[in-house]
Backbone as CSV, one residue per row, in Angstrom:
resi,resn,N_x,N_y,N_z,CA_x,CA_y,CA_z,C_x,C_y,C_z
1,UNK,156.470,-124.889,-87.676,156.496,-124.998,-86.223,157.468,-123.959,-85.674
2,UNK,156.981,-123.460,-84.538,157.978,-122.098,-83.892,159.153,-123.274,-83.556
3,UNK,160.702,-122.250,-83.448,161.402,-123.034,-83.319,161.753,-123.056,-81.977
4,UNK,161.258,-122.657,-80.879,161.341,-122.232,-79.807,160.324,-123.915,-79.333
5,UNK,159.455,-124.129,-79.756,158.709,-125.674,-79.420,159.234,-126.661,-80.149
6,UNK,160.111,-126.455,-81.580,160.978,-127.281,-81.309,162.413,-128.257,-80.210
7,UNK,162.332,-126.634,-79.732,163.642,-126.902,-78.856,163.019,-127.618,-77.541
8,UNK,162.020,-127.318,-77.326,161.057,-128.082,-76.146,160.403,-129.742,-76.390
9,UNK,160.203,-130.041,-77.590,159.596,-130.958,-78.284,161.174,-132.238,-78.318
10,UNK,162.144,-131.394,-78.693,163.413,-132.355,-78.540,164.020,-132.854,-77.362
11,UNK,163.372,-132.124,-76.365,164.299,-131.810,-75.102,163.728,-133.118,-74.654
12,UNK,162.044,-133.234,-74.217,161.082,-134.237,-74.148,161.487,-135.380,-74.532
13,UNK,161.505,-135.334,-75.836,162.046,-136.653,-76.602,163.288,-137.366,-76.378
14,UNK,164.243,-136.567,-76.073,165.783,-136.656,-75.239,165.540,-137.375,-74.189
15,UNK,164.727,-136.779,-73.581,164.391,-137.457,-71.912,163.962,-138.717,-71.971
16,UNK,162.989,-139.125,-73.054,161.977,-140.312,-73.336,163.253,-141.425,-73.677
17,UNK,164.075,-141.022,-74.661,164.741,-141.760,-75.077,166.215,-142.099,-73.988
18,UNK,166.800,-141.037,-73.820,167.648,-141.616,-73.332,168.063,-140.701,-71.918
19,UNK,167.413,-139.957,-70.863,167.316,-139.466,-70.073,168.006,-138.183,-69.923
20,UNK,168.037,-138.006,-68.569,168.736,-136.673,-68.206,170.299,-136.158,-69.259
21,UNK,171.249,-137.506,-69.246,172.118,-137.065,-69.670,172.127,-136.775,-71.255
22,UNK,171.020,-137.581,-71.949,170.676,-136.919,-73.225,169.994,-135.939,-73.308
23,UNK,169.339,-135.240,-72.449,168.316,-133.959,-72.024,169.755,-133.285,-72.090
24,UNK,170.865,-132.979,-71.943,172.071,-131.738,-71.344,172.259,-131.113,-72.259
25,UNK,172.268,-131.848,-73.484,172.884,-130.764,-74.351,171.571,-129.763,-74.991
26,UNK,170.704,-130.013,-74.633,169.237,-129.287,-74.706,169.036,-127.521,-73.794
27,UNK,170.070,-128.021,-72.280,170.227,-126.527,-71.844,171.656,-125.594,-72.268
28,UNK,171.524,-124.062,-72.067,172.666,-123.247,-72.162,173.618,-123.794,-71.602
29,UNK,174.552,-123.499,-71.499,176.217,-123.789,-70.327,175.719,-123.044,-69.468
30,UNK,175.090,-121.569,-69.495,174.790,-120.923,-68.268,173.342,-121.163,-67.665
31,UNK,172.796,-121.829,-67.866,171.093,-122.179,-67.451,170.984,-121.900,-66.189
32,UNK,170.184,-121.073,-65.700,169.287,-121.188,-64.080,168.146,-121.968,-64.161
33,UNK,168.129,-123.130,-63.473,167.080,-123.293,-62.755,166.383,-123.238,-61.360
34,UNK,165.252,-122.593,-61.336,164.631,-122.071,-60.397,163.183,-123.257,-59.543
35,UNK,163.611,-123.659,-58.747,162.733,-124.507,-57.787,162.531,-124.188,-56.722
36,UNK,160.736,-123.943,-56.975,160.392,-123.311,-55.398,160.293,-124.386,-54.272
37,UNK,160.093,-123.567,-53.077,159.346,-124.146,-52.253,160.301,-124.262,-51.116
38,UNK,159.936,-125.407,-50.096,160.350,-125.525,-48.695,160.929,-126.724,-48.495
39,UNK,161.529,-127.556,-49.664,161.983,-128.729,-49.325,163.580,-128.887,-50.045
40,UNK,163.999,-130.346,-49.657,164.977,-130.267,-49.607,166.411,-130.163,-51.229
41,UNK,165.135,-129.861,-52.249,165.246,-129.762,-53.304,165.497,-128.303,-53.795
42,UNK,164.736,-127.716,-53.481,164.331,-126.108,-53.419,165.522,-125.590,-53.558
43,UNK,165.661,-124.160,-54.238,166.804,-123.336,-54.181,167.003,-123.418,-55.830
44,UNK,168.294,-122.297,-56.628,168.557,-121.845,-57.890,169.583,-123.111,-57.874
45,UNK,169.771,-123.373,-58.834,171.267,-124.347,-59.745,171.320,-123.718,-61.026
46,UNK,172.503,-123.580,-60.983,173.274,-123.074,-62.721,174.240,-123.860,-62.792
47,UNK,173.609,-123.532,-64.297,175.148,-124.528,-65.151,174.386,-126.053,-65.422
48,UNK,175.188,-126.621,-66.422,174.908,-127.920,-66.284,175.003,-128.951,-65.219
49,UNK,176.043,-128.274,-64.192,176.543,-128.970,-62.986,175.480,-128.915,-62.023
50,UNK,174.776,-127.791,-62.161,173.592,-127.060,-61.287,172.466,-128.182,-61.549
51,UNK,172.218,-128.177,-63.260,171.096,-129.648,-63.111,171.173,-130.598,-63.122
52,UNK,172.421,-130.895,-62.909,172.680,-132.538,-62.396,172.795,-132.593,-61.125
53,UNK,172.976,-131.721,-60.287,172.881,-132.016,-59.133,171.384,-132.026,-58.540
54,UNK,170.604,-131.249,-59.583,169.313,-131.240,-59.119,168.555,-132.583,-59.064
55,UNK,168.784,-132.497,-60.721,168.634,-134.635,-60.757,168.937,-135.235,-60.113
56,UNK,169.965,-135.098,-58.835,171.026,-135.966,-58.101,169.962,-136.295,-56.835
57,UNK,169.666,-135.180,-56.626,168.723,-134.771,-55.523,167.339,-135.089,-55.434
58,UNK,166.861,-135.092,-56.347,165.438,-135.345,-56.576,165.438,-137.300,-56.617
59,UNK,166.232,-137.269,-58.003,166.556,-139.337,-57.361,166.736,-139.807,-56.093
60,UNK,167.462,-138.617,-54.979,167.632,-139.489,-53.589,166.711,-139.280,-52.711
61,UNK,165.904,-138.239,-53.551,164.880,-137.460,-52.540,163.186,-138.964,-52.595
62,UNK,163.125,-139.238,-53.561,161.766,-139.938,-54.319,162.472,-141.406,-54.758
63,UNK,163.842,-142.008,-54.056,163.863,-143.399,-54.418,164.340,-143.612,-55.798
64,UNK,164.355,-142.525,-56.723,164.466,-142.839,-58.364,162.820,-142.815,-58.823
65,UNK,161.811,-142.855,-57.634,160.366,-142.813,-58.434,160.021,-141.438,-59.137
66,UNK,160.478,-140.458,-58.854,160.051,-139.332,-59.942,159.667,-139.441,-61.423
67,UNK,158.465,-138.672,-61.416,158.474,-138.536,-62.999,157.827,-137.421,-63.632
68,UNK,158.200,-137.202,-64.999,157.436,-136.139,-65.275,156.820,-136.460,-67.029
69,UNK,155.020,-136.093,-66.586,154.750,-136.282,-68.157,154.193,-134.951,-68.798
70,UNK,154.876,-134.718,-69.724,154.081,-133.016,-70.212,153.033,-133.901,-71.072
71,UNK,152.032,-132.440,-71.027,150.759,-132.911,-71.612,150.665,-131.657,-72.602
72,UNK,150.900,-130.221,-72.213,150.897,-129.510,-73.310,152.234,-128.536,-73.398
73,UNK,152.649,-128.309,-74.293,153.425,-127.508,-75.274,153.216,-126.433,-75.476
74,UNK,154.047,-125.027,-75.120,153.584,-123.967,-75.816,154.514,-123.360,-75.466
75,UNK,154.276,-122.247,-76.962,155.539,-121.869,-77.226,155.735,-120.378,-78.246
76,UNK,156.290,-119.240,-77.471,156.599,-118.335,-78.049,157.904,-117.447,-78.213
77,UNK,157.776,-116.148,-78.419,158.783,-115.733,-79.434,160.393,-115.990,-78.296
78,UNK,159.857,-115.784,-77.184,160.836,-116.077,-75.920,160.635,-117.027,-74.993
79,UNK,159.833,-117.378,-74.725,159.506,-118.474,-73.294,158.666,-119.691,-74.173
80,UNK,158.813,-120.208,-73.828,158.112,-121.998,-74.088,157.344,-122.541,-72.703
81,UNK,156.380,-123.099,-72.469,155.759,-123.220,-71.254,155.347,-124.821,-71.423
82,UNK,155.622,-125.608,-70.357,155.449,-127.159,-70.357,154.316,-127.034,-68.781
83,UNK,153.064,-127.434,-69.782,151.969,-128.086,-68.713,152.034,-129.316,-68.574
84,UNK,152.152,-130.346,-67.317,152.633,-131.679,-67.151,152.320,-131.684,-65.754
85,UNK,152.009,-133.530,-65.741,152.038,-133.921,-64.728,153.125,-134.560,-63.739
86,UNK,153.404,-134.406,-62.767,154.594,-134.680,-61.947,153.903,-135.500,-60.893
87,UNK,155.092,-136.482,-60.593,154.773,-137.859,-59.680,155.937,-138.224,-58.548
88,UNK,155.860,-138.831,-57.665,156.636,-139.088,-56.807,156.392,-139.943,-55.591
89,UNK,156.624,-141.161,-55.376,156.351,-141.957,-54.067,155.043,-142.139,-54.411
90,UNK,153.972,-142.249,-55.542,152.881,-142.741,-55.597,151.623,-141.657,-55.452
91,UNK,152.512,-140.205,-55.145,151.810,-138.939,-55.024,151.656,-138.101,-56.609
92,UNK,150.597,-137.484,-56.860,151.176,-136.805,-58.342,150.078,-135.054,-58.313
93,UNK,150.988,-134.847,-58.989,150.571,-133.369,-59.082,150.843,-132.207,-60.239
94,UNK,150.057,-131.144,-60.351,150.551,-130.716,-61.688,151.703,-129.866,-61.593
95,UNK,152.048,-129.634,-62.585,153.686,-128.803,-62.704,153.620,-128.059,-63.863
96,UNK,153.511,-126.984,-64.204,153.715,-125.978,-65.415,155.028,-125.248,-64.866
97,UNK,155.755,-125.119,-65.859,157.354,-124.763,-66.075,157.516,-123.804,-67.419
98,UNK,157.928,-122.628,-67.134,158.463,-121.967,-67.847,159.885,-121.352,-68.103
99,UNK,160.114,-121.686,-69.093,161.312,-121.340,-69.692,161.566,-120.332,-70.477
100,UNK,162.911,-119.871,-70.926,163.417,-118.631,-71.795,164.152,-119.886,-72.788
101,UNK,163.591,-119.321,-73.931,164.979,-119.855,-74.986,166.249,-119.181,-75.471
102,UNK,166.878,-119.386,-75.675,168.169,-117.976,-76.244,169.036,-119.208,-77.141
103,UNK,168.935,-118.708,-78.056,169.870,-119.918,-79.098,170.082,-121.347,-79.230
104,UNK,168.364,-121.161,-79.032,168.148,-122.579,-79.100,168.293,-123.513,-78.142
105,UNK,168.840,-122.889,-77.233,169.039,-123.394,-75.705,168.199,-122.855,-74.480
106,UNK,167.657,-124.022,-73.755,166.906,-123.625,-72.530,167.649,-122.851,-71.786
107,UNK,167.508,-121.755,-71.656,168.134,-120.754,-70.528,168.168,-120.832,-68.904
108,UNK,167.034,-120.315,-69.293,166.148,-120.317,-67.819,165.037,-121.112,-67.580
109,UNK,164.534,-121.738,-66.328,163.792,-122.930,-65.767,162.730,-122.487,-64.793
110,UNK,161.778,-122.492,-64.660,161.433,-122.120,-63.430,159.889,-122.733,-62.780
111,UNK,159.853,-123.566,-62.132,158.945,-124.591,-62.130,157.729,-124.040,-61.220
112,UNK,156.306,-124.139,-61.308,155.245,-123.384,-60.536,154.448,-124.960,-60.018
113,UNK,154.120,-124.943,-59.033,153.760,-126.442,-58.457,152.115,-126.022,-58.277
114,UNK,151.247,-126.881,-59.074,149.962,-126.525,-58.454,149.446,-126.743,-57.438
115,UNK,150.450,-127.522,-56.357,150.054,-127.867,-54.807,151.779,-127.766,-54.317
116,UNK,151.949,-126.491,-53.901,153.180,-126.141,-53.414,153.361,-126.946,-52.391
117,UNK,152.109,-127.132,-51.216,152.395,-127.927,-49.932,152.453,-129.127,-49.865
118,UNK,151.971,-129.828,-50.869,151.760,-131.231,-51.015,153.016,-131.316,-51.617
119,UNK,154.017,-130.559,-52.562,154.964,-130.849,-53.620,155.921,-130.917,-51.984
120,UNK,155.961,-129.679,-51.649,157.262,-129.855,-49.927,156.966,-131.003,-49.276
121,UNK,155.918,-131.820,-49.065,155.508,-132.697,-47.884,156.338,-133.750,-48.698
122,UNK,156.140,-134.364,-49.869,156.501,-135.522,-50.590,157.802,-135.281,-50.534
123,UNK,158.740,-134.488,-50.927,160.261,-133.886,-51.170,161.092,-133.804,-49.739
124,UNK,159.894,-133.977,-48.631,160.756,-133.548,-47.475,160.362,-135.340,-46.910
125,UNK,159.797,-136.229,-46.689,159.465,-136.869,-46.054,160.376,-138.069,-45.771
């Protein structure tokens, strides 16, 4: 198995098991993540501080209803790509996310919404 879908395959499993704060040690110390769009979520966070506040935000944004289920895995010599479905307030939509690995650590984040306007309407409401 590439070890680059390992590092994606654990990260998942982190989350399943014991959430965000077992997901942390899965990103760099310097990680960007990148969230598009027009709502009140939107904008870069770095650092680990960066995605906990994102988490912080998204829980107050959706009640704690957020969720996310990947459905496929993939994974090469640099980027790893998570196809998944994303949910919120009873709304759901797809989400493919690509990442950089660098030592085994998620680097970089950067989430593509397959309904950008529907993803802002739910996030802003």
């Amino acid at each position: 198995m590439n070890d680059n879908l390992a590092v994606l395959r654990g990260y998942f499993d982190a989350m399943k098991a014991g959430g965000p704060p077992a997901a942390m040690p899965f990103y760099a110390e310097d990680v960007v993540l990148e969230v598009p769009g027009a709502h009140p979520a939107a904008g870069i966070y770095r650092g680990h501080a960066g995605v906990g506040e994102f988490g912080a935000t998204m829980a107050r944004l959706t009640g704690g209803t957020f969720r996310l289920v990947p459905e496929d895995l993939l994974a090469g010599e640099e980027h790893v790509v998570t196809v998944a479905t994303a949910s919120a307030n009873g709304v759901s939509w797809r989400r493919l996310i690509l990442s950089t690995v660098r030592d085994g650590k998620l680097a970089t984040v950067r989430f593509f919404e397959g309904d950008q306007a529907l993803v802002d309407q739910v996030l802003s409401a």
